[in-house]
MARLUM-723826 format. One line per field, with one value per atom (N, C-alpha, C): residue number from 1; atom name; z, y, x. Coordinates in nm, 2 decimals. Atoms other than C-alpha are relative to their C-alpha. Last residue first. Example, Ala and Ser with C-alpha at 12.3 -4.5 7.8 and 13.67 -1.06 7.14 Angstrom:
% residues 2
k <- [2_2_2_1_1_1]
a <- [N_CA_C_N_CA_C]
up <- [0.00_0.71_0.08_0.00_0.78_0.00]
north <- [-0.11_-0.11_0.11_-0.12_-0.45_0.12]
east <- [-0.09_1.37_-0.08_0.09_1.23_0.09]
END
This chain:
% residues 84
k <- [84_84_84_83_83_83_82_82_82_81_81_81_80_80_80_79_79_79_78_78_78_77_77_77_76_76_76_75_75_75_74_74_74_73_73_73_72_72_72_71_71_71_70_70_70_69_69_69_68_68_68_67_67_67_66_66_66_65_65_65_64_64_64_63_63_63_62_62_62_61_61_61_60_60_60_59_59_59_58_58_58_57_57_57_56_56_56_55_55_55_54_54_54_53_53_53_52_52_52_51_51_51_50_50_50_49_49_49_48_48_48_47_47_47_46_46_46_45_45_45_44_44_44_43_43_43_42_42_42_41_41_41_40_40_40_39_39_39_38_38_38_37_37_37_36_36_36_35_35_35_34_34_34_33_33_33_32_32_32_31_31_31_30_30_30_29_29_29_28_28_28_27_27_27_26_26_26_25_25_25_24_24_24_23_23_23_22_22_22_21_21_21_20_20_20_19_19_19_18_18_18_17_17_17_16_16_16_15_15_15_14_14_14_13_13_13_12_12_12_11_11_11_10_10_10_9_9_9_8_8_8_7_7_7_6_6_6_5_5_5_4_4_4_3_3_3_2_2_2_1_1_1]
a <- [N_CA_C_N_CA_C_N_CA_C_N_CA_C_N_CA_C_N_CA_C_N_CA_C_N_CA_C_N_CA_C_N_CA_C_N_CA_C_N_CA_C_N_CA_C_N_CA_C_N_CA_C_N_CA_C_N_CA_C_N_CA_C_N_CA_C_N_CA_C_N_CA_C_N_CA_C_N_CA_C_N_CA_C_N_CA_C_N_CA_C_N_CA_C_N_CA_C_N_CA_C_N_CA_C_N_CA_C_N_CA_C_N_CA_C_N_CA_C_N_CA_C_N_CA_C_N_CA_C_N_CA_C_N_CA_C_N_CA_C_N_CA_C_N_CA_C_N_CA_C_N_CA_C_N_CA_C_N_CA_C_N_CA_C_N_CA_C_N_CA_C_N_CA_C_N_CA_C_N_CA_C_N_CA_C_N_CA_C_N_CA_C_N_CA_C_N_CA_C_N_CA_C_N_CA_C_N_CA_C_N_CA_C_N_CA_C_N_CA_C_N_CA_C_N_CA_C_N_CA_C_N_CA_C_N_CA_C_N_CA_C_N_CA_C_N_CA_C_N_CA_C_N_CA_C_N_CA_C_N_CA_C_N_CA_C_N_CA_C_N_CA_C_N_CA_C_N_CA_C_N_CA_C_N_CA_C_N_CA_C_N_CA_C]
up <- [-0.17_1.52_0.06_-0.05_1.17_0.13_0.03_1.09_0.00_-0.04_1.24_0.03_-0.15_1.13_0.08_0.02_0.76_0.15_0.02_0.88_0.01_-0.13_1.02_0.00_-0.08_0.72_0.13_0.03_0.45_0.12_-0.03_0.71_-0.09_-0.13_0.67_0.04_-0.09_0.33_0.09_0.06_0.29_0.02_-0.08_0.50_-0.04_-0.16_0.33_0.01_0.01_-0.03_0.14_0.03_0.12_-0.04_-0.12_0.23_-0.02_-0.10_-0.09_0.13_0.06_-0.26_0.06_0.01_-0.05_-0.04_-0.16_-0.07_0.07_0.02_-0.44_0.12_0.07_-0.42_0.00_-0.14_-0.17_-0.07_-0.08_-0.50_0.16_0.09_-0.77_0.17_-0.06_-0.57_-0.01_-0.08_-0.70_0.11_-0.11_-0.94_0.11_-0.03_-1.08_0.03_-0.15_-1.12_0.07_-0.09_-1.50_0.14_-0.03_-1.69_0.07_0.10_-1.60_-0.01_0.08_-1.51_-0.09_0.02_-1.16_-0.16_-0.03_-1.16_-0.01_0.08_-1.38_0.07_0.19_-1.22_-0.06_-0.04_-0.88_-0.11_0.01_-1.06_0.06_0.08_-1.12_-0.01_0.09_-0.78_-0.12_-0.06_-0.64_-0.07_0.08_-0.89_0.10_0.08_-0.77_-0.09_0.01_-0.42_-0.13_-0.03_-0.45_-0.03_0.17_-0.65_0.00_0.06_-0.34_-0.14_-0.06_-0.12_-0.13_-0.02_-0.32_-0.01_0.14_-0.39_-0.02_0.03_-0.03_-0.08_-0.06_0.02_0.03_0.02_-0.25_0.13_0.16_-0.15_-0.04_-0.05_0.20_-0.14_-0.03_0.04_0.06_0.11_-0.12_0.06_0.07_0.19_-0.12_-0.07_0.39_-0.05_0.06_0.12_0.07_0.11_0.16_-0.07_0.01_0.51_-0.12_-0.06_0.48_-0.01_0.08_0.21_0.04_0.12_0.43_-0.09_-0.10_0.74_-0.09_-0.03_0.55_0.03_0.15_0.42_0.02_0.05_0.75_-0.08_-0.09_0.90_0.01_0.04_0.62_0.09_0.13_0.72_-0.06_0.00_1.08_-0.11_-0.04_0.98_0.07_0.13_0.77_0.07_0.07_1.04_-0.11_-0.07_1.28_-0.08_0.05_1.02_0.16_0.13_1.00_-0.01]
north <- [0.03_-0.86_-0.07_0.12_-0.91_-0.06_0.10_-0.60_-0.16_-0.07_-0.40_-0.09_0.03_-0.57_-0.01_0.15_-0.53_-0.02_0.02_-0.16_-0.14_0.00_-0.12_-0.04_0.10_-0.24_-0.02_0.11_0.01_-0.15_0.01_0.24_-0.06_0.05_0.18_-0.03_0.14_0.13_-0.02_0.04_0.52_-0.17_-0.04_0.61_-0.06_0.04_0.49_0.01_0.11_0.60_-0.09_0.03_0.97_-0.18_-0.07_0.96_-0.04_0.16_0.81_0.02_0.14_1.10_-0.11_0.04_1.31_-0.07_0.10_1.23_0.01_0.12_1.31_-0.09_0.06_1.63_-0.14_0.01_1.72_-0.05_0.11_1.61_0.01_0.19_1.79_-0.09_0.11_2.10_-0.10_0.02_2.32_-0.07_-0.12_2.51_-0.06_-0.07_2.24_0.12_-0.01_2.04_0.05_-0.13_1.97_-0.01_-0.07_1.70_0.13_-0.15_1.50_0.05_-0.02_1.12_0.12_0.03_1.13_0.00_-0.16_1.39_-0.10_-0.16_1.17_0.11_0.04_0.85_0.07_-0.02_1.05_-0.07_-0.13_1.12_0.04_-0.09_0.79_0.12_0.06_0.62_0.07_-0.08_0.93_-0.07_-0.15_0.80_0.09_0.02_0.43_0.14_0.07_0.51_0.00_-0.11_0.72_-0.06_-0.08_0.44_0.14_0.12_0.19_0.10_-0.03_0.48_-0.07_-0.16_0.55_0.02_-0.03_0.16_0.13_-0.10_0.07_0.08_-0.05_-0.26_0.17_0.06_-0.41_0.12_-0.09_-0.25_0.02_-0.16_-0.36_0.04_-0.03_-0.72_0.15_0.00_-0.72_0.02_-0.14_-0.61_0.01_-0.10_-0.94_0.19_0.06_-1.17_0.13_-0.01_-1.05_-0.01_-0.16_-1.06_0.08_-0.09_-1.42_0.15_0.02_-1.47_0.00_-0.12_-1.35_-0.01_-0.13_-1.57_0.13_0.01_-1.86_0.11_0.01_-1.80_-0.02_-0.11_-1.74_0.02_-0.07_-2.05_0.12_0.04_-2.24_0.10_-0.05_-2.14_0.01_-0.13_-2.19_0.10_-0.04_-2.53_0.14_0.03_-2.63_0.04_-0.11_-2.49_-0.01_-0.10_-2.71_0.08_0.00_-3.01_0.09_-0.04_-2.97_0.02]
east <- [0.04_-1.19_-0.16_0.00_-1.16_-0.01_0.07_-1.27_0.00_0.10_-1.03_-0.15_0.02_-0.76_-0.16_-0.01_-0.88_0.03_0.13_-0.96_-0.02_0.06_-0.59_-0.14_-0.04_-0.49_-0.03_0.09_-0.67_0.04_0.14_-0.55_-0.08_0.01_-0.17_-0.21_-0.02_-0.24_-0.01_0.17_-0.36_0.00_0.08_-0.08_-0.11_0.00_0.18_-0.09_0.04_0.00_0.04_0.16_0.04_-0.05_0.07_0.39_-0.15_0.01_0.46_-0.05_0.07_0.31_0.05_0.10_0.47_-0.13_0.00_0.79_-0.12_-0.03_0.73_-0.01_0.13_0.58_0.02_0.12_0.88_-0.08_0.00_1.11_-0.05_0.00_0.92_0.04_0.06_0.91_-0.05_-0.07_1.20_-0.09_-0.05_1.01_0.00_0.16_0.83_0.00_-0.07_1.20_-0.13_0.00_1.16_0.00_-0.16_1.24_0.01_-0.01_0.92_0.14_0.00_0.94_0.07_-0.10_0.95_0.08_-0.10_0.69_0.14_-0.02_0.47_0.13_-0.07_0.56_0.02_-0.11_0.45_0.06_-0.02_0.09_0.16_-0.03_0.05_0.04_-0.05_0.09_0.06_-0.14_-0.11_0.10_-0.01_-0.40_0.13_0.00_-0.38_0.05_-0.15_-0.36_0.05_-0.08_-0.67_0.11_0.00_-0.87_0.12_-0.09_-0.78_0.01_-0.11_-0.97_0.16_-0.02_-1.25_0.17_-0.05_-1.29_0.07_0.00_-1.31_0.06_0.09_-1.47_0.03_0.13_-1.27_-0.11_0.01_-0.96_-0.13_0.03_-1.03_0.02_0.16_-1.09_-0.06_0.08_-0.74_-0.15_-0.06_-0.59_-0.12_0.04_-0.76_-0.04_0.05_-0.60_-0.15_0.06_-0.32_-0.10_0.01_-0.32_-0.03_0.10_-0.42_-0.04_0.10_-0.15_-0.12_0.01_0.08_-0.09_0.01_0.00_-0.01_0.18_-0.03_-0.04_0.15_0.28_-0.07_0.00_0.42_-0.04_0.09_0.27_0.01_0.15_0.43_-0.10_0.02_0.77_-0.13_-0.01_0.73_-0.01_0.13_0.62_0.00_0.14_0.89_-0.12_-0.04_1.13_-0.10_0.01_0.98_0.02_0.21_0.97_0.00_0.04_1.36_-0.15]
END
C-alpha cells in the first residue's frame, strides 16, 4: 500500500511541477499565452455561429485546435528547455 501511495504522490508532484512550469512559460511568454487565448475565442465563435462560412467553419475549427496544440506543445518544450 505505501508503494502505491508513493507512486501516487510522485505523480502529483510531478503534475503540479509541470504545471507549475507551464504557468511560468505563460508568464514569460505573454504574446504567446495571449495567442492561445484569442484562437480559443475565435473557435467558440465559429462553433457558435449558425452559419457554415462557406463550408469552412469546420477546417477553421480543426485548426484552431491544431494551432493551440502546437502553441502548448512549445510553451512545454521551452519549460523543459529551461529547466535543463
Amino acid at each position: 500500500m505505501k508503494f502505491v501511495s508513493g507512486i501516487v504522490l510522485g505523480v502529483v508532484l510531478s503534475a503540479g511541477l509541470f504545471t507549475l512550469a507551464a504557468q511560468n512559460e505563460r508568464a514569460m511568454h505573454p504574446r504567446i499565452a495571449a495567442a492561445i487565448a484569442a484562437i480559443k475565442d475565435a473557435r467558440a465563435y465559429l462553433a457558435a455561429a449558425p452559419h457554415d462560412f462557406g463550408g469552412h467553419k469546420a477546417a477553421a475549427m480543426r485548426s484552431c485546435d491544431d494551432a493551440v496544440r502546437q502553441l502548448n506543445l512549445a510553451l512545454a518544450y521551452r519549460a523543459g528547455a529551461d529547466g535543463k
